[in-house]
C-alpha positions in Angstrom: 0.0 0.0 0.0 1.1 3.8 -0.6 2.1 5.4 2.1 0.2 8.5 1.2 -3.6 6.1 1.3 -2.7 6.0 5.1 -2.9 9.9 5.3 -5.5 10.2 3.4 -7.2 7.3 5.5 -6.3 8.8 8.2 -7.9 12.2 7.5 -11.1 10.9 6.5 -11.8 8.7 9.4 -11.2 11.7 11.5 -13.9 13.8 9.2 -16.2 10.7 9.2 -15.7 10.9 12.9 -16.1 14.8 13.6 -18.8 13.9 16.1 -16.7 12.7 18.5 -13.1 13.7 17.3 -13.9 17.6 17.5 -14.9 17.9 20.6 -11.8 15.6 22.0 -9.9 17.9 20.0 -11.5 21.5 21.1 -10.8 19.9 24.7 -7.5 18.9 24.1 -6.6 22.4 23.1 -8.1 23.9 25.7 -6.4 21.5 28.2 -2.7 21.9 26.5 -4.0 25.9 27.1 -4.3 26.1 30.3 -1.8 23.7 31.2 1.0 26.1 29.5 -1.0 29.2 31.6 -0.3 27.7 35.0 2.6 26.6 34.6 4.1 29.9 32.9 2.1 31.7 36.0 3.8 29.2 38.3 7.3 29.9 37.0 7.1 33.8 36.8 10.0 34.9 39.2 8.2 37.9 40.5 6.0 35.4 42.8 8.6 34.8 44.8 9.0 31.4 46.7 5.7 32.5 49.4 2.4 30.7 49.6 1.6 32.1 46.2 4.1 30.0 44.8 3.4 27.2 46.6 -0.1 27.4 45.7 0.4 27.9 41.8 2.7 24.9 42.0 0.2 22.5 43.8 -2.2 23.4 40.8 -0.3 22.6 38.2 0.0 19.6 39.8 -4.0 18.8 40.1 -3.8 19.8 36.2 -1.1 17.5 35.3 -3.0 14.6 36.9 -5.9 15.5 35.8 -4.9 15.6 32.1 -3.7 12.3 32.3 -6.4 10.8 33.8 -8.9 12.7 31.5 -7.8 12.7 28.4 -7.3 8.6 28.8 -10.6 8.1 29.5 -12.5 10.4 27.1 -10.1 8.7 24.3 -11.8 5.2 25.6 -14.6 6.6 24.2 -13.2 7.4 20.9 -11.9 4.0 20.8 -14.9 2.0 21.6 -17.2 4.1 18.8 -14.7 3.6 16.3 -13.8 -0.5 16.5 -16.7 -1.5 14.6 -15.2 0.8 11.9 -11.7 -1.0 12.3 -13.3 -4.5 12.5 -14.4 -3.6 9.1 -10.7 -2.3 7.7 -9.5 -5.3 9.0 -12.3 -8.2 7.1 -11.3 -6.0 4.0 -7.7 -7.4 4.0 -6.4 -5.0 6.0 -4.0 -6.1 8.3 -3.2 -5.2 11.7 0.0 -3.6 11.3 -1.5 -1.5 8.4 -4.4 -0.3 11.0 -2.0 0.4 13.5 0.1 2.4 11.4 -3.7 4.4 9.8 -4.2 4.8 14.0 -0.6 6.2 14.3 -1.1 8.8 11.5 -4.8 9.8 13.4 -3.4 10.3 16.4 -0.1 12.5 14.7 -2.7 15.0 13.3 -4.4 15.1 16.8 -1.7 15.3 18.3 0.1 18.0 16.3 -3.3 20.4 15.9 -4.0 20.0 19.1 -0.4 21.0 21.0 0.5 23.6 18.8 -3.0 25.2 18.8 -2.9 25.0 23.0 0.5 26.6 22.7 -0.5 29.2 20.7 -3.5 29.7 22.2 -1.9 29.6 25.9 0.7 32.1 24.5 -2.0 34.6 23.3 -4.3 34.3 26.3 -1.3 34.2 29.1 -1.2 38.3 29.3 -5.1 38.2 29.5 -4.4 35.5 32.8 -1.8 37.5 33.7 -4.0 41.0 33.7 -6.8 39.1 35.8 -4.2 37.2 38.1 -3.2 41.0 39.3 -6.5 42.4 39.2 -7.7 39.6 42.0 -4.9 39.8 43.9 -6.1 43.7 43.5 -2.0 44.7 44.4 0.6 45.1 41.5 3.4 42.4 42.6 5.5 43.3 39.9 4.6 40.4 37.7 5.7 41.0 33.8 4.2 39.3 30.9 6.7 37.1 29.2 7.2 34.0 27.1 8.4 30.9 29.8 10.4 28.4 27.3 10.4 26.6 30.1 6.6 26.0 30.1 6.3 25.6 26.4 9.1 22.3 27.3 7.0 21.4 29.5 3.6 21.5 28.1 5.0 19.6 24.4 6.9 17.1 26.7 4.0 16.2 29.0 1.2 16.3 26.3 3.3 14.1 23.6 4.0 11.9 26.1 -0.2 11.5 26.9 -0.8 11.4 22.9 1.9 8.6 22.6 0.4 6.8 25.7 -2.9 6.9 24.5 -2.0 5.7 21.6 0.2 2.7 23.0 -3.4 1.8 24.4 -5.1 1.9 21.6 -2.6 -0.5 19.4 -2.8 -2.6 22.1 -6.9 -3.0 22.4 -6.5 -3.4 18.4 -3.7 -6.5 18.9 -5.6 -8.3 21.6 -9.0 -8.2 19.4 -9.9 -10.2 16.4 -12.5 -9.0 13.6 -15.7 -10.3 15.2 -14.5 -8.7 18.4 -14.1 -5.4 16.8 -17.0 -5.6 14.7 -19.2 -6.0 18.0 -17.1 -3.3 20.2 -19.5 -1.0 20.3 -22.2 -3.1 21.4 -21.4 -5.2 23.9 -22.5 -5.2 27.5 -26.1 -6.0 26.1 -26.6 -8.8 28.4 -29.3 -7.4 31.4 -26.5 -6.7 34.4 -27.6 -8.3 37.3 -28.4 -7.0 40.9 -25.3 -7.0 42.9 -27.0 -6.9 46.4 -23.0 -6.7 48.5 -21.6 -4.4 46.4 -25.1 -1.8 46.7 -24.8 -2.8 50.4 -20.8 -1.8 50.5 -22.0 1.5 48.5 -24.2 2.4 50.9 -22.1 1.6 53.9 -19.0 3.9 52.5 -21.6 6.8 51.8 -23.0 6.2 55.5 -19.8 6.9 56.7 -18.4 9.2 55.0 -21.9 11.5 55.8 -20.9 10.1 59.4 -17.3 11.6 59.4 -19.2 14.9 57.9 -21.6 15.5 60.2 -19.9 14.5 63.7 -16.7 17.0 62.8 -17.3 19.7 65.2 -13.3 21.0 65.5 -11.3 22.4 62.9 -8.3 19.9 64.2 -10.2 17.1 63.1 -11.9 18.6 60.0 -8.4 18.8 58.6 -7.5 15.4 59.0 -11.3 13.7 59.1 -12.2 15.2 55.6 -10.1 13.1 53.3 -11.0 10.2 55.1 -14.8 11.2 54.4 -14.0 12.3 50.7 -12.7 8.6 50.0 -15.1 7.0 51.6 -18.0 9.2 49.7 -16.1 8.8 46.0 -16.3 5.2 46.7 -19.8 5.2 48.0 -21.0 7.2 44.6 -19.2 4.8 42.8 -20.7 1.4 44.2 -24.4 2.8 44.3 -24.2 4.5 40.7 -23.0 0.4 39.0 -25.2 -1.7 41.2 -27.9 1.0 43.3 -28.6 2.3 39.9 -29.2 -1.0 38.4 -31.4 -1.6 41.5 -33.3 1.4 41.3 -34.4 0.4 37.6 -35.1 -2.6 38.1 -37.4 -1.4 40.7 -38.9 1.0 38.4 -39.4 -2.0 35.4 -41.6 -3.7 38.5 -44.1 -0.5 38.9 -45.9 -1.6 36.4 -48.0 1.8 36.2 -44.9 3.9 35.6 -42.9 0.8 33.6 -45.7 0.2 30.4 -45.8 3.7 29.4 -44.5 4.5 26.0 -42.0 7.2 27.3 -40.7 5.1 30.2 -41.0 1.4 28.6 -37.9 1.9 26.0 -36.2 4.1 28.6 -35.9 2.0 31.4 -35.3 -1.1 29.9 -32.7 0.6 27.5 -31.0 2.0 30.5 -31.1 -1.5 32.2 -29.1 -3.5 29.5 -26.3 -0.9 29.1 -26.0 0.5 33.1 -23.1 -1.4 33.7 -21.0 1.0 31.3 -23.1 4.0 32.1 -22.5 3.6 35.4 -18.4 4.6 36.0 -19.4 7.5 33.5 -22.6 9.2 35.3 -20.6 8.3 38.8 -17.8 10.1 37.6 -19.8 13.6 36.4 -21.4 13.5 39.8 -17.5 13.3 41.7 -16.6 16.1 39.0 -19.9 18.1 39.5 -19.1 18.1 43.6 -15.5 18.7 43.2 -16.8 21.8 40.7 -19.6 22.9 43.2 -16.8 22.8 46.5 -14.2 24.1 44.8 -16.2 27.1 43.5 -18.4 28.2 46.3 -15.4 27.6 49.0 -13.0 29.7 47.2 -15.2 32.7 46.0 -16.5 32.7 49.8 -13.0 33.2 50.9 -12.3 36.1 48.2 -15.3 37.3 48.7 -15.1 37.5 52.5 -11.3 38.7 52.3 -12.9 42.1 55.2 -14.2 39.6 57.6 -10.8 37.7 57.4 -8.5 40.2 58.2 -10.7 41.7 61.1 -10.5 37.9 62.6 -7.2 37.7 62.2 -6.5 41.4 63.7 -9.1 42.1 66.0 -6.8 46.1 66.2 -5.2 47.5 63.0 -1.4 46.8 64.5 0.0 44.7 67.2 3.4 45.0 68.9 5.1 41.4 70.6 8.0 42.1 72.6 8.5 38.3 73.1 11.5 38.5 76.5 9.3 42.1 77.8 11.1 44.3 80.4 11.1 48.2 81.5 13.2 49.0 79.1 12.5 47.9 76.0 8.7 48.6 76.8 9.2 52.1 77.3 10.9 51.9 74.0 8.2 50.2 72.0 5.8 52.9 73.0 7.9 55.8 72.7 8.4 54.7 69.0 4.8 54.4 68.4 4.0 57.6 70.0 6.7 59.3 67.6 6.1 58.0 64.6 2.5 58.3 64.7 2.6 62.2 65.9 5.2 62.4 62.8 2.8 60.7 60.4 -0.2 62.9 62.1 -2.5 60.2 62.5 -3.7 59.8 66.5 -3.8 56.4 68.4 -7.4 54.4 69.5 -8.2 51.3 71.6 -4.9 51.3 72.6 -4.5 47.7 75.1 -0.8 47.0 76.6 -0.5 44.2 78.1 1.6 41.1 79.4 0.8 38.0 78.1 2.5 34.2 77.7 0.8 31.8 75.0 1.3 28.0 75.8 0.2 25.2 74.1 -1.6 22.5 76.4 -3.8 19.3 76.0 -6.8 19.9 78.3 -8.6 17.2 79.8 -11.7 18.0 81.8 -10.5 21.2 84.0 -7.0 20.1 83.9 -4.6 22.0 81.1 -1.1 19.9 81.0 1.3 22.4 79.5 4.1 21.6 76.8 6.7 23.2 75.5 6.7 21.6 72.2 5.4 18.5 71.0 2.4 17.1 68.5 -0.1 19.6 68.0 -2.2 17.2 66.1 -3.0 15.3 69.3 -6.8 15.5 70.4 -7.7 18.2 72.6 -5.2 20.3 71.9 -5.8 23.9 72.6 -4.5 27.5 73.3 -3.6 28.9 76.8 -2.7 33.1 77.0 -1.6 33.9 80.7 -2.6 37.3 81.6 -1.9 39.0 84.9 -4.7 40.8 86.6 -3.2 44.2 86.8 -2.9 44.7 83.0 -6.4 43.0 82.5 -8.2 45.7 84.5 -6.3 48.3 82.9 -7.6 47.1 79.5 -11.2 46.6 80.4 -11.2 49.2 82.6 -12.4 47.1 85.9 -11.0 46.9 89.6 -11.2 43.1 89.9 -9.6 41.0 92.9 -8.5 38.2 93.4 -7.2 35.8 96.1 -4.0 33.5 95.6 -5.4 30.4 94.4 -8.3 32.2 91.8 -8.0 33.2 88.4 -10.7 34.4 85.7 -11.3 32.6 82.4 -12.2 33.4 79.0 -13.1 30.6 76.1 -12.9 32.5 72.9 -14.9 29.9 71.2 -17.5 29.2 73.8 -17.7 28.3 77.3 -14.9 26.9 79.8 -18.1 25.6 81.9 -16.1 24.7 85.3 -15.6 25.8 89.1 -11.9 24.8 89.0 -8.6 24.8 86.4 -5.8 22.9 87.2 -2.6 24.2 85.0 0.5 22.6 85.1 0.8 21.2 88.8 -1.5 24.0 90.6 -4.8 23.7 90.7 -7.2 27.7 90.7 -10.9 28.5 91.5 -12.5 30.1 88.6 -14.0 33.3 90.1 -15.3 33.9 87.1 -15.8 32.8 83.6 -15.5 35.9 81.4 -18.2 36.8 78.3 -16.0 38.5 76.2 -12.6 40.9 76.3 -11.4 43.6 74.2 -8.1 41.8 73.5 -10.1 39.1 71.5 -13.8 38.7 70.2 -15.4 35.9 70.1 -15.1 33.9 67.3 -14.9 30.4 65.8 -11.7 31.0 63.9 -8.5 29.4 63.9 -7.4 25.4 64.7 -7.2 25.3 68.3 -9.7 26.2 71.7 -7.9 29.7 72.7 -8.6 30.1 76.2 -7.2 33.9 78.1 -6.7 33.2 82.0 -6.2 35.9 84.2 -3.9 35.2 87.6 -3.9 37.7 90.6 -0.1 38.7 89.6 2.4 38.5 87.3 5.2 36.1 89.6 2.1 33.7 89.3 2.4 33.0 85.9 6.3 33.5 85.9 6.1 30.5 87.8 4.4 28.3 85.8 6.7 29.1 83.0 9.7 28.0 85.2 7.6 24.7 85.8 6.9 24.1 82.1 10.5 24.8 81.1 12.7 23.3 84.2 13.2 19.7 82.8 14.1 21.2 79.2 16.9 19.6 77.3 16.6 22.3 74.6 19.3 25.4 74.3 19.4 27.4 77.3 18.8 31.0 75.5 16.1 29.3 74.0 14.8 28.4 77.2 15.5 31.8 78.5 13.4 33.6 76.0 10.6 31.2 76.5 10.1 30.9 79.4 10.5 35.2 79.5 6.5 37.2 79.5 5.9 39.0 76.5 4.8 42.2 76.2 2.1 43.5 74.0 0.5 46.4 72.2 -2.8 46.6 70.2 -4.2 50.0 68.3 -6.0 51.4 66.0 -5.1 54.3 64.0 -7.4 57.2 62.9 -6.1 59.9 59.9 -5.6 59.5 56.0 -5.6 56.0 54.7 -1.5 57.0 53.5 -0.6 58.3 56.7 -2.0 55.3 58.9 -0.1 53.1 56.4 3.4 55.0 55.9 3.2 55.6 60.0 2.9 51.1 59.8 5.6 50.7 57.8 8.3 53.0 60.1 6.7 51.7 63.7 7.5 47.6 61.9 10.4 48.7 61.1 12.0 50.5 64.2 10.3 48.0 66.5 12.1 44.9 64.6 15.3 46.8 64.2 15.6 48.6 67.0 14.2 45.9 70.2 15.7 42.9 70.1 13.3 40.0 69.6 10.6 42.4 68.9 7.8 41.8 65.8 5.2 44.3 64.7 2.0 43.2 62.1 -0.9 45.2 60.8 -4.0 44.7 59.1 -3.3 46.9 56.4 0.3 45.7 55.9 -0.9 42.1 55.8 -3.7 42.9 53.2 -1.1 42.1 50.6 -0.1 38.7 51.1 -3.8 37.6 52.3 -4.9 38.7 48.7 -1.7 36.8 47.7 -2.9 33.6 49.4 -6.7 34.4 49.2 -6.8 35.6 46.1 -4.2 32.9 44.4 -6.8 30.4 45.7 -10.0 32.1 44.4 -8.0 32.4 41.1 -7.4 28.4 41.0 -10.3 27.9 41.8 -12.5 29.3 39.6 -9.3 28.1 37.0 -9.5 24.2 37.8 -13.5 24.9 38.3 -13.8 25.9 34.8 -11.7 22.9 33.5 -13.3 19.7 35.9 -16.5 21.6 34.2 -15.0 21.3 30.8 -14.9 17.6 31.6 -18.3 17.0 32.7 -19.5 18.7 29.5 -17.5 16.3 27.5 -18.2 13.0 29.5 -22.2 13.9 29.2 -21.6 15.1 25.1 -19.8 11.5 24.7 -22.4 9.6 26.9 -25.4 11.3 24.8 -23.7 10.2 21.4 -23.1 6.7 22.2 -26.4 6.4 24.0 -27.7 8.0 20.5 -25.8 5.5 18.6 -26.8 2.4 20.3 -29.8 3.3 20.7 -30.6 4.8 17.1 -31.5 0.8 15.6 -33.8 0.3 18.5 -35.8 3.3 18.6 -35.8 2.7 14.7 -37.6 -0.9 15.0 -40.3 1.0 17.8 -41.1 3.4 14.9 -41.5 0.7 11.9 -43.8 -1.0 14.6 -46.1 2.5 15.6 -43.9 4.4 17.7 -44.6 8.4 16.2 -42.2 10.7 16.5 -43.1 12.8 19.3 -43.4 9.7 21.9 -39.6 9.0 20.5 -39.0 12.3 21.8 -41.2 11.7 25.3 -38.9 8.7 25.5 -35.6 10.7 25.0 -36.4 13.0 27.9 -37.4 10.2 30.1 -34.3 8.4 29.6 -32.6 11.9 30.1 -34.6 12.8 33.7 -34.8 9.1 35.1 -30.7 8.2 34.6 -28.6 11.3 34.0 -30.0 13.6 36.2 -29.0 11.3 39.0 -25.7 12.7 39.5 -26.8 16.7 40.1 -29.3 15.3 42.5 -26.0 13.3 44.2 -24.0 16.1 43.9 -25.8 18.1 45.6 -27.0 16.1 48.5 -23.0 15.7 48.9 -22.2 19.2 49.3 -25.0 19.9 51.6 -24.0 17.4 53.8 -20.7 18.2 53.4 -21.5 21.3 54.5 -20.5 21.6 58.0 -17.3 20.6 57.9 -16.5 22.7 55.1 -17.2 25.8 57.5 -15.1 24.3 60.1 -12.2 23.8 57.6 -12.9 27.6 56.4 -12.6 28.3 60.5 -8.6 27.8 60.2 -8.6 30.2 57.1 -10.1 32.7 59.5 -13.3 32.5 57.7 -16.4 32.3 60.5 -19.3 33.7 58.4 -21.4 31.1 57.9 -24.0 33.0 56.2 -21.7 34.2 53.2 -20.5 30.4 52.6 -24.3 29.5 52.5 -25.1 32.7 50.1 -21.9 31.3 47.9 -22.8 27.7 47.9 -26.8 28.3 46.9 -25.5 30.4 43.9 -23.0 28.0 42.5 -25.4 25.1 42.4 -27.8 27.5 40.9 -25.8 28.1 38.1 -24.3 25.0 38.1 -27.6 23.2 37.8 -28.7 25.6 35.2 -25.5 25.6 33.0 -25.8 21.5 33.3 -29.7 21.7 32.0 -28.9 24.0 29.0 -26.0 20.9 28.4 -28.3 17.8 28.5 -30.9 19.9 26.8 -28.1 20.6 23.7 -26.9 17.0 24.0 -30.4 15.5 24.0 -31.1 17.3 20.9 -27.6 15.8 19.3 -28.8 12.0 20.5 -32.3 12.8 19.0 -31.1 13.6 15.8 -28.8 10.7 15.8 -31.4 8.4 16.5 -33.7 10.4 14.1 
């Protein structure tokens, strides 16, 4: 044979096959384009190497694993409509290795158009990423647009090496087939699937526990670590109850024998019976796309959106001074400086609270707080301990409190302490009182830990439990020194013109960290940078790897929709030569559409809402404690969601129609 008949072969099957090869193609250029975008993003040297960084790396690692996985398994599709079409080359005469070589050729021209459109594409579009990148993070870092050879190695390196893959796979379902096989690819799985009763019991099971692990997370410590147990057990739940529940749920259906003999459900159900077994792993993995989509969306655009909230958790006062090993000396200092600079800046000084104050880590168990230097802060029960003495709390709060020796006053930030006694360390205190709230901070259900402020009669008190947490220490003796040293603290706010409060920031940070010794200064304002760095990076991946999981589901419910149409078009073509009009063909198509691939919308969203909770718990230790935004967010996305995935079924029910038309 010429070589120049494989070519044109080659071309025409992919014409012939424009259905399905398009699409593939449209998605592998838009893959290879944002693929080249992240990374180039990820390798720009004005990011630095700060959470940014880290974040735009971990991306392009979701993508890169995602690409893999994705474009294998839309290209089983391709495969499987087009052996019957191969199954005929080869009954023609034409051998194996001449098929193989016509496949080779195919996947060159994919291959080819589609990695040097993405490049281009990702080249032309970059500055337009770049523009919105800096407009989200709503600060100019310096970024500058420019072509990363780097990224354009990586993208033809990682995407030849999928194309070449996939096409490995292909040669090798071609070798391991003979003619009849081939012939009948496209059509098998005909046989009615049976009811697998343990693995729809094992589905249901995983799902029960992963809703278990959801809904009994009550602490940001164990949300972190309880929520990728819950996610696997959920994927697999989906997965087990979409190939057998589904099966089950038909077959139930097919027994109603009111809903089962109508003319719009009859071909439907049993249709959808015959071939579940391969529609299952598809509709179970648009619902794990659809929730990742949905969580990915409405978690990150609350955070953006809620970047205000955030930053007056986090600073409770527009700047804080820590003077971690405090005496007369340096105090003075630290508020002469501030008193200076902001007379210099002429800006004046509010809700100014000095104070002394130790923060320990402890492990509390019932009223009794066992302190630790160091250690696993991933243990249960962990929690925050701030040691404040009573002199500098009434000065703050303006009281005149007492005390006796053995009482102290506590404040849970989160909630309640709810007991009569605390034992800390080896000494055990009468709560006098358990505080309501304090100036120094709100209450709020932000951060990992249980913070909890106790208040002692004096300061020697709590330099005494510092010596007792620190005695045994085999650690450095400066270190142990400047630990076991009270700290010293300043919170204010600062009235004047927005430029004044923020150039009088800068100087104060800077004197205080230059001129104290182990002295640190941070401000709201000053810190609104990076948290649109790390908030805003994270909203901008988001929405990025959002849009691209979404690009999937599109393309697994086109694909479905066409082999569906396909397989279906001879059947619904003997119901028509036997009476079936036109418009019940139609009724029938929108049944099958409603009863089966709906299904995974309705399980996406029951996942996120009972998911939920322990979402806001893991948004907690991003400083994010409004509930009520994260709700607003969450409703809007599947709103959207649900209607951008109607308009899709209602396109692709139209393509199957005409198919089986």
């Amino acid at each position: 044979m010429s070589s120049s008949i494989y070519s044109r072969l080659a071309v025409t099957n992919i014409k012939n096959n424009r259905k399905t090869y398009v699409p593939y193609i449209l998605t592998a250029i838009l893959t290879v384009m944002m693929y080249y975008i992240m990374d180039a993003l990820s390798k720009n040297p004005e990011i630095g190497d700060g959470s940014l960084k880290s974040v735009l790396d971990c991306a392009v690692w979701v993508i890169i694993i995602f690409t893999i996985i994705f474009l294998f398994y839309t290209n089983s599709f391709l495969i499987k409509r087009r052996k019957k079409e191969i199954g005929v080359y080869n009954i023609l005469g034409m051998g194996k290795p001449h098929i193989a070589r016509m496949l080779t050729i195919e996947t060159m021209i994919t291959a080819v158009f589609s990695i040097g459109a993405g490049m281009i594409c990702g080249i032309i579009f970059s500055k337009l990423m770049y523009l919105i990148f800096l407009k989200i993070l709503h600060y100019d870092i310096g970024m500058k647009f420019n072509l990363s050879v780097d990224s354009l190695r990586n993208t033809l390196i990682l995407f030849v090496g999928i194309f070449l893959l996939t096409l490995g796979y292909n040669l090798l379902q071609i070798k391991l087939s003979n003619p009849i096989e081939l012939l009948l690819g496209s059509e098998q799985g005909e046989k009615e699937p049976k009811t697998k009763l343990l693995l729809t019991i094992f589905g249901v099971i995983s799902l029960g526990i992963g809703y278990y692990i959801a809904i009994i997370t009550k602490e940001p410590l164990t949300a972190l670590t309880n929520f990728f147990a819950a996610v696997v057990c959920v994927i697999l739940g989906t997965y087990a109850l979409f190939v057998a529940g589904s099966i089950a749920l038909l077959k139930m259906l097919r027994k109603n024998k009111k809903f089962y003999y109508q003319t719009r459900h009859f071909t439907a159900v049993s249709g959808m019976i015959y071939r579940m077994k391969q529609n299952a792993v598809g509709l179970a993995n648009i619902c794990i796309l659809s929730t990742m989509v949905l969580v990915m969306i409405s978690t990150t655009v609350s955070l953006y959106a809620g970047m205000d909230d955030i930053l007056h958790i986090r600073f409770p006062k527009e700047c804080k001074v820590s003077i971690e090993t405090a005496n007369p000396e340096n105090e003075h200092m630290a508020d002469q400086i501030i008193e200076e600079e902001t007379k210099k800046a002429d800006v004046s000084l509010e809700n100014i609270l000095q104070y002394h104050n130790e923060e320990l880590m402890a492990s509390r168990s019932d009223d009794e707080f066992q302190l630790r230097e160091f250690g696993n802060y991933a243990v249960a029960n962990t929690c925050e301990i701030n040691l404040i003495p009573l002199e500098d709390f009434n000065q703050m709060e303006n009281q005149k409190r007492s005390l006796m020796k053995d009482e102290v006053l506590v404040y849970n930030v989160k909630g309640i302490y709810g007991k009569d006694t605390i034992k800390i360390g080896d000494k055990e205190y009468h709560v006098a009182e358990e505080l309501e709230h304090m100036k120094v901070e709100p209450k709020n259900q932000s951060g990992i830990y249980e913070t909890y402020y106790v208040i002692f009669p004096d300061i020697d008190q709590i330099q005494d439990v510092l010596n007792h947490v620190y005695q045994d220490s085999t650690m450095d003796a400066d270190w142990i020194a400047k630990k076991s040293s009270i700290s010293y603290d300043i919170s204010f706010d600062l009235k004047g013109k927005k430029q004044n409060c923020k150039d009088a920031m800068n100087v104060i940070k800077s004197r205080i960290e230059n001129e104290i010794p182990n002295a640190s200064c941070e401000s709201r304002e000053l810190s609104r940078k990076s948290f649109y760095g790390l908030y805003g990076g994270l909203f901008f991946i988001g929405v990025y790897l959002g849009i691209m999981f979404l690009m999937a589901t599109v393309l697994i419910i086109y694909y479905k929709q066409i082999s569906e149409g396909y397989d279906d078009r001879k059947r619904y073509q003997i119901m028509q030569n036997v009476g079936m009009s036109k418009a019940e063909v139609k009724r029938s198509i929108r049944s099958q559409v409603l009863i089966v691939f709906f299904l995974p919308l309705v399980m996406a969203v029951i996942h996120i809402t009972v998911a939920f909770g322990v979402i806001t718990k893991l948004l907690a230790v991003l400083n994010l404690v409004n509930v009520e935004l994260f709700r607003h967010c969450t409703v809007a996305t599947v709103a959207v969601f649900a209607a951008f995935y109607a308009g899709v079924f209602t396109i692709t029910t139209r393509e199957y129609y005409k198919i089986v038309k």
